[in-house]
Each structure stands twice: as structure tokens, then as C-alpha cells.
C-alpha positions in Angstrom: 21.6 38.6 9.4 23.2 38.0 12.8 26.8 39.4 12.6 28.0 38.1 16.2 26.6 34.8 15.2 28.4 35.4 12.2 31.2 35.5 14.3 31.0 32.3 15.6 30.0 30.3 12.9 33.2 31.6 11.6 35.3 30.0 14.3 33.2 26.6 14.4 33.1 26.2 10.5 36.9 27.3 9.2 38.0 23.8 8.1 39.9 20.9 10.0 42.9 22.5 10.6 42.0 26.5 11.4 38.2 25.9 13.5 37.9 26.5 17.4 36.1 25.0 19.9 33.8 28.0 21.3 33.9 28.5 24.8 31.3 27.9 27.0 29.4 31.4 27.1 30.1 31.6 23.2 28.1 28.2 23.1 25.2 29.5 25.4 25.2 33.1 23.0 25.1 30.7 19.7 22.1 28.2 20.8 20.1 31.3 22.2 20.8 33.3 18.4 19.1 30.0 17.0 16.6 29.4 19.1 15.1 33.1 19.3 15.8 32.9 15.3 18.5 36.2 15.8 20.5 33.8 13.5 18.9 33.7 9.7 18.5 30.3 8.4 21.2 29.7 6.2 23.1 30.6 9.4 21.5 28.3 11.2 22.0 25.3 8.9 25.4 26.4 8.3 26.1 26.3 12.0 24.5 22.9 12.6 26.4 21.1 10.3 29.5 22.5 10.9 29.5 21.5 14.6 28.5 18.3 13.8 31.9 18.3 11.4 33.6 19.4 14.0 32.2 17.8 16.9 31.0 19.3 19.5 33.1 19.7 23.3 31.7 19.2 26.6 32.0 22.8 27.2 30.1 23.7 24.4 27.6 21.3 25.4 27.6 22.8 28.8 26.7 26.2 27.2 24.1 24.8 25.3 22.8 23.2 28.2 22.6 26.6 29.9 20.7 28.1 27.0 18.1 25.6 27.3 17.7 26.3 31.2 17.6 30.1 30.2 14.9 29.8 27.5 13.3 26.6 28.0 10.4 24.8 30.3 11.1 23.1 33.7 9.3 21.6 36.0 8.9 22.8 39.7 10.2 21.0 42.6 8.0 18.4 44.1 8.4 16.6 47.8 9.1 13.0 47.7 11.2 10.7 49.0 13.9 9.9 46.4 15.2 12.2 43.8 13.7 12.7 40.7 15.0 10.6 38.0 15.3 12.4 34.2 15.5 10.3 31.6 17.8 11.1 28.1 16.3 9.1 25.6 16.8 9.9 21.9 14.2 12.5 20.8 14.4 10.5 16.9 12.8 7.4 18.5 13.3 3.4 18.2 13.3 1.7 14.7 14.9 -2.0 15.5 14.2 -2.8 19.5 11.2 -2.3 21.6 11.5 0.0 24.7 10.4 -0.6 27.8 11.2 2.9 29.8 7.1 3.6 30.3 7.4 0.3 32.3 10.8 1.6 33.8 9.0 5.3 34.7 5.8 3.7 35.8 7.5 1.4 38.3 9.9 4.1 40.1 6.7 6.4 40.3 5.1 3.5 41.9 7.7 3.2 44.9 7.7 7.3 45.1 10.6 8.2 42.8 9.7 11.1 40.6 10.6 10.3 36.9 10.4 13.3 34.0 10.8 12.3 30.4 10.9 14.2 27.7 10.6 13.9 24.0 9.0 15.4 20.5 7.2 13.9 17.9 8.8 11.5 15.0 12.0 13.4 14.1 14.5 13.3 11.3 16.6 11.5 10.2 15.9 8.3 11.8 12.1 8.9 11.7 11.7 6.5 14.8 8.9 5.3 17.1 8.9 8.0 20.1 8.1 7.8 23.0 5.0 10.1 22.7 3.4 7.7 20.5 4.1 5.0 23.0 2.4 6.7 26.0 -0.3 7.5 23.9 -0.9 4.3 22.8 -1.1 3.3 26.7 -4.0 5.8 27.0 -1.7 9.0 27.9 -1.6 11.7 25.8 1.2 14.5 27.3 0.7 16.3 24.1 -2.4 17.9 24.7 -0.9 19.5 28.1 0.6 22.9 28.9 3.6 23.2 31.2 1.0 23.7 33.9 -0.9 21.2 33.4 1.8 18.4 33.0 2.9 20.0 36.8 -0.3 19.3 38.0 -0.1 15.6 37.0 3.7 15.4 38.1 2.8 16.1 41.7 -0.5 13.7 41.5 1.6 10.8 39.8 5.1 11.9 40.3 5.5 10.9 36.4 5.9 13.7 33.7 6.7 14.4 30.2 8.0 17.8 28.9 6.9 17.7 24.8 8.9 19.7 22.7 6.2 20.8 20.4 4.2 21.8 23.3 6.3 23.2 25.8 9.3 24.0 24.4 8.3 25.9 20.6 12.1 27.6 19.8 12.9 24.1 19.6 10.5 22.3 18.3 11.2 25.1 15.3 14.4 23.8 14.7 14.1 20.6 14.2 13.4 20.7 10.4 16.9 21.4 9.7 17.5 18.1 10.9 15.4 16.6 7.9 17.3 19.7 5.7 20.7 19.1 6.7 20.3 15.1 6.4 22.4 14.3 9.8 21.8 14.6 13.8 23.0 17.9 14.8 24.4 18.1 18.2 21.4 19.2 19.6 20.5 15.7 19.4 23.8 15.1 21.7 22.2 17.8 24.1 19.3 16.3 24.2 20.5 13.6 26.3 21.8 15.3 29.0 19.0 18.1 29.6 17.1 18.3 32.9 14.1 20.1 32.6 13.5 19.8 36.7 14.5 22.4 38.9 14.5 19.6 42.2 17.6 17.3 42.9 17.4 14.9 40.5 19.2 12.0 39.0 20.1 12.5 35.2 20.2 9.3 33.1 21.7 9.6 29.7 21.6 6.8 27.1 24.3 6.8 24.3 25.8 5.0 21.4 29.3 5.9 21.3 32.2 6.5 23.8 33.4 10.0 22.8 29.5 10.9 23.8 30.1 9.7 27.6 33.0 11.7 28.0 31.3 14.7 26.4 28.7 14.1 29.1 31.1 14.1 31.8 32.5 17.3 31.3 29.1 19.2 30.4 27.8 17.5 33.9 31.2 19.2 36.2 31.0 22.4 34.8 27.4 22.8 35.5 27.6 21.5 38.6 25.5 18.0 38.3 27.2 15.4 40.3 24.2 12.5 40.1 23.8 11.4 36.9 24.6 7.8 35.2 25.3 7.0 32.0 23.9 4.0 29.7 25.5 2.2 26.6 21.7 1.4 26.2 19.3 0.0 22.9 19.8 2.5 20.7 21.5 5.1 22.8 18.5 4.9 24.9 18.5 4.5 28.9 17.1 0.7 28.1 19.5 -2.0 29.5 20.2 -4.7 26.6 19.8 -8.3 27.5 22.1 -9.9 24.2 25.4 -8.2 25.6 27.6 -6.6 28.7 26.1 -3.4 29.6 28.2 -0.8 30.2 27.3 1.6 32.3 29.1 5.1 34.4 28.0 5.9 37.6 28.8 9.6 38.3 30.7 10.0 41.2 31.0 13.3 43.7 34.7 14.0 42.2 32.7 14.2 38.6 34.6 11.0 37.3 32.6 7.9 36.5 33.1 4.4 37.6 32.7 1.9 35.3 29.9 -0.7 35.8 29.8 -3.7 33.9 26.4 -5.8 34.1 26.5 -9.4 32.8 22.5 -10.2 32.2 23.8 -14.1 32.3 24.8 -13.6 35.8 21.4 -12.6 36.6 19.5 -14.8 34.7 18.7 -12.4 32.2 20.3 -13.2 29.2 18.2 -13.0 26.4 17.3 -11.9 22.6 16.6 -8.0 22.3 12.9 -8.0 21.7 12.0 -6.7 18.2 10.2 -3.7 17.6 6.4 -3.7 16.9 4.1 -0.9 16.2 3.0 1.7 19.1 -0.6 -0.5 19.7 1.5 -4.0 19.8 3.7 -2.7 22.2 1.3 -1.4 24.2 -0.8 -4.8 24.0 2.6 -6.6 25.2 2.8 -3.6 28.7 -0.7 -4.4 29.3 -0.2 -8.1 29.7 2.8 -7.4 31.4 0.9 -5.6 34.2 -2.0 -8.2 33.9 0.8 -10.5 35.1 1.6 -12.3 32.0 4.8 -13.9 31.7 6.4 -13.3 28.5 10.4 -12.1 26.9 8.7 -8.9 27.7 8.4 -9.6 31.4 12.6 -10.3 31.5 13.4 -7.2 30.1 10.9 -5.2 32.2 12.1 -6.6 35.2 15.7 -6.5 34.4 15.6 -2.6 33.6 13.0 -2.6 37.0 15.3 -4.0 39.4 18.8 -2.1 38.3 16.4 1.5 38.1 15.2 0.8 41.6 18.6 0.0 42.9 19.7 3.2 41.4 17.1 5.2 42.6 17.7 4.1 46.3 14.7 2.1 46.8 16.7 -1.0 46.7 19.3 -1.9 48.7 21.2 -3.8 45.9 20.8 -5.0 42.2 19.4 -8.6 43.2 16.9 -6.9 45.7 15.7 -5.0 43.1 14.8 -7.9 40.6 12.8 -9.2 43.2 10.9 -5.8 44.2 10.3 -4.9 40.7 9.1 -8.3 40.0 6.7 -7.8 43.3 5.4 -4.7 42.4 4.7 -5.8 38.7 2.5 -8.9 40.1 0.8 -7.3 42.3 -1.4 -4.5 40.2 0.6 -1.7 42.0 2.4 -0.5 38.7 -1.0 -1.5 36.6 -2.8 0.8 39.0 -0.1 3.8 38.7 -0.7 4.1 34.8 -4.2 4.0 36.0 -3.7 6.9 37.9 -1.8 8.9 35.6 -4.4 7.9 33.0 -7.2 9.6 35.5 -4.9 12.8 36.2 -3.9 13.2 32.5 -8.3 13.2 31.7 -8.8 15.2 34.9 -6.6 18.3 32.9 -7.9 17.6 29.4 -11.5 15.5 29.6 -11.8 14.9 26.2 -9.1 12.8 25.7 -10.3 9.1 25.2 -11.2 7.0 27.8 -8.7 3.9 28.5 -8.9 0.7 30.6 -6.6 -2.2 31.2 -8.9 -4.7 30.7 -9.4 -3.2 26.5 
């Protein structure tokens, strides 16, 4: 048994009226006691819960954040000609909307702007599609990579995807007490606003509720990030709805946010939410997409296209970026990207299955 974790499960778990928020350093000490397994397990359930009870702060985020740079992967700085873009997408999946961020990731890397995503496999408690499955269904399989070799395809493609299970194990070993403790711990907050990049990058971070924007705003000025945007998106994920406003915070250099409210009517976008399907329908529905089928799919592809692109600084403005996205999708360019990140992901691991757009 840990006794200085001890410590500060004491202060995080004394009740509603006696707990403390832990300060930033405390925060970084507790996450690395769990994640090198200092703490014993009973501790570490204990802990987990009683953060979520108590809800975490920004600065304890922040010092969670800085354990994950401290003991976690990253990739290397690459030269191109936009900042990278790192996307904070829900590590427990869809289970009511499709996504279309592969789409999203495939078009920026198209254009030159770096995108890292990063994920596990089907976690609890939601049990959702992730987004490994997804990209495996399109023919890439980032699970059978090391670090090195998901480098080696970043600076081919500009497009990679840090797996927990792979890359990062003293996580990946804690996410059973997720299943154990029956709730989202706030590593699943954290989640959202890691960047495992060590180049300027741009850090996108979906979420559900307010309280998780704010927490996100803090975390992001005390470590420093001053680029990031954050998404009222489809199930906390970075994907822009098409039924209602999205609400959106641009981070600004003074580490406030402006408010950015997108009305898909005024763009010709409004539309149902398309329904989720299994990882092989999905994939079916991108592959017509890039074979320049029109379909709902289409809309919200291009709709998430044009406002990434914009963001990135590719585009000039939002209704420039509809049209380039649209462009680049009709063309075969973003077809011919997963192409290429298909023939880099083989070139590191040849046995994985071949793939072509035309199956």
C-alpha cells in the first residue's frame, strides 16, 4: 500500500463538505502512483470514484495532463505547413450517431495539415463503436504498430493514431476499473484534452457538458496551450451535429474562449444526424463518399470538411471551406490519401490484409 497516495485519496474522498481539490503537482503525483501501480487496487478504485464524486478541477486536470506527458507516448515533430491538429474524441466510442472524423483526418492530411488521433479498444461503460474499429474497417489497422512505426507513417501521410493498448500500456491497464467501478472516471475527462505530439499543434476537444469546457480552459492556461477549440459535438465527440446550433469555443491568446455559434440552416446544412451502423456499413457509406457518391453522408462530411479546413488555415473562411472540401472529396485526392496511408500502414506491418477502394 501506497501511504502518500493514501494521503491523497484522503483529501479527494472525505465527503461533500470536508474533501479538497488537490493541487496541481498532487494531481500529477496521484495519476503517476496509478499508472506505475505504486497505488494498490482498492486504492485505485477508491480514488477513481471519489474524483468523479467530487469532480475533478482544471488544475487537477492539468496535473494529470502532465503525468501523461511524463509517462506516456508522443509523437515527434514533423515539418509541414499548418499545425498539427489532435483530435479528443471519447476513448468509449459511438453508440447512437455515425462519425465522420476518418473523413475529417483524411481530408486535412490531404491539404498538408498533420492530424494525430488517439483511441483504445471498446471501453466501459458505454461499450461503443471506436474509432479503431472504424479505421480498421477502412483497411487501416494502427493496432498492430509500435510508436515507431506509427512515426514512420505520420511523416509519410501526415495522419497518425496513438492506441492505448499499444502504445500507451499503464493505461490501457486501468481501464478495467472503468467496467469495475460502473461510471467514467475522470480519466475519461483527460482524455479529451491530451496531446500526444510534441510539434505546435491545434487541440480539438469534443464534449457533452458545459462544466467540461471550462475544465478545459483552465487545464489548457496553466500548461501553456493557447490553440485549441472546443466542440459541443455528437456525443462529446469533435463531430459537428447537423439537427441543432453548434456551439463551439475558439481559444484565444489571452486563454479565454469566444463563443462560436454555427447554424447548419444557414449553410445549407441542416439535416437528420445520421444513425449509427456497424464498423463495415460505415465504412461502405466513406467509400462511396470518396467514389463521389452523393448521399446524407456526403453533407455531414463536407460540413465537418469545410469548418476543419477553415480552422486549420487552409481556408480563408467557413464558406470557402465547404467548397474546398467538397473539391477535394470529388476529385479522388482524399480517396487517394487513405490509399496512401493504407500502403504506408502495410509497408510497416505486410501482413496486414490487403484493401482497395473499388472492394
Amino acid at each position: 500500500m501506497s501511504n502518500a497516495f493514501r494521503e491523497l485519496l484522503r483529501k479527494v474522498g472525505s465527503g461533500p463538505h470536508t474533501s479538497e481539490d488537490l493541487t496541481r503537482s498532487e494531481a500529477a503525483a496521484a495519476t503517476r502512483m496509478m499508472l506505475l501501480q505504486e497505488a494498490t487496487p482498492a486504492q485505485i478504485g477508491a480514488f477513481m470514484i471519489a474524483h468523479r464524486i467530487k469532480r475533478p478541477t482544471g488544475t487537477e486536470l492539468a496535473g494529470m495532463l502532465d503525468a501523461y506527458d511524463e509517462l506516456g507516448p508522443s509523437l515527434q515533430p514533423i515539418s509541414a505547413r499548418y499545425p498539427a491538429v489532435v483530435m479528443g474524441i471519447p476513448y468509449d466510442g459511438r453508440s447512437r450517431t455515425a462519425p465522420v472524423s476518418p473523413i475529417t483526418a483524411l481530408l486535412l492530411a490531404t491539404v498538408g495539415c498533420p492530424v494525430v488521433m488517439h483511441g483504445g479498444r471498446r471501453m466501459p461503460t458505454k461499450e461503443g463503436l471506436p474509432l479503431i474499429e472504424l479505421w480498421q474497417a477502412l483497411g487501416v489497422d494502427w493496432a498492430k504498430l509500435s510508436l515507431a512505426q506509427v512515426q514512420q507513417v505520420f511523416e509519410q501521410t501526415q495522419l497518425g493514431f496513438v492506441y492505448l493498448p499499444q502504445q500507451f500500456p499503464l493505461a490501457e491497464q486501468l481501464v478495467p476499473y472503468r467496467e469495475q467501478i460502473g461510471k467514467r472516471p475522470p480519466f475519461a475527462t483527460l482524455e479529451l484534452f491530451w496531446c500526444p505530439y510534441l510539434g505546435e499543434a491545434k487541440i480539438i476537444s469534443g464534449f457533452v457538458h458545459p462544466p467540461t469546457e471550462e475544465m478545459a480552459r483552465i487545464a489548457f492556461a496553466l500548461r501553456g496551450t493557447r490553440s485549441f477549440v472546443t466542440v459541443k459535438g455528437l456525443e462529446g465527440s469533435c463531430d459537428l451535429p447537423r439537427e441543432r446550433t453548434c456551439i463551439i469555443g475558439l481559444g484565444q491568446p489571452d486563454a479565454s474562449i469566444q463563443r462560436l455559434l454555427l447554424h447548419p440552416r444557414d449553410y445549407g446544412f441542416a439535416g437528420a444526424d445520421l444513425a449509427l451502423g456497424s464498423a463495415a456499413e460505415l465504412a461502405a457509406s466513406m467509400q462511396a463518399l470518396l467514389r463521389g457518391e452523393l448521399s446524407s453522408f456526403s453533407e455531414a462530411a463536407i460540413w465537418n470538411g469545410g469548418f476543419y479546413l477553415w480552422q486549420s488555415g487552409h481556408s480563408a473562411d467557413l464558406e470557402s471551406g465547404f467548397g474546398q472540401a467538397k473539391d477535394l472529396i470529388a476529385s479522388g485526392q482524399v480517396a487517394q490519401k487513405l490509399a496512401e496511408v493504407i500502403a504506408a500502414v502495410e509497408q510497416q506491418h505486410p501482413a496486414q490484409a490487403a484493401y482497395s477502394l473499388a472492394e
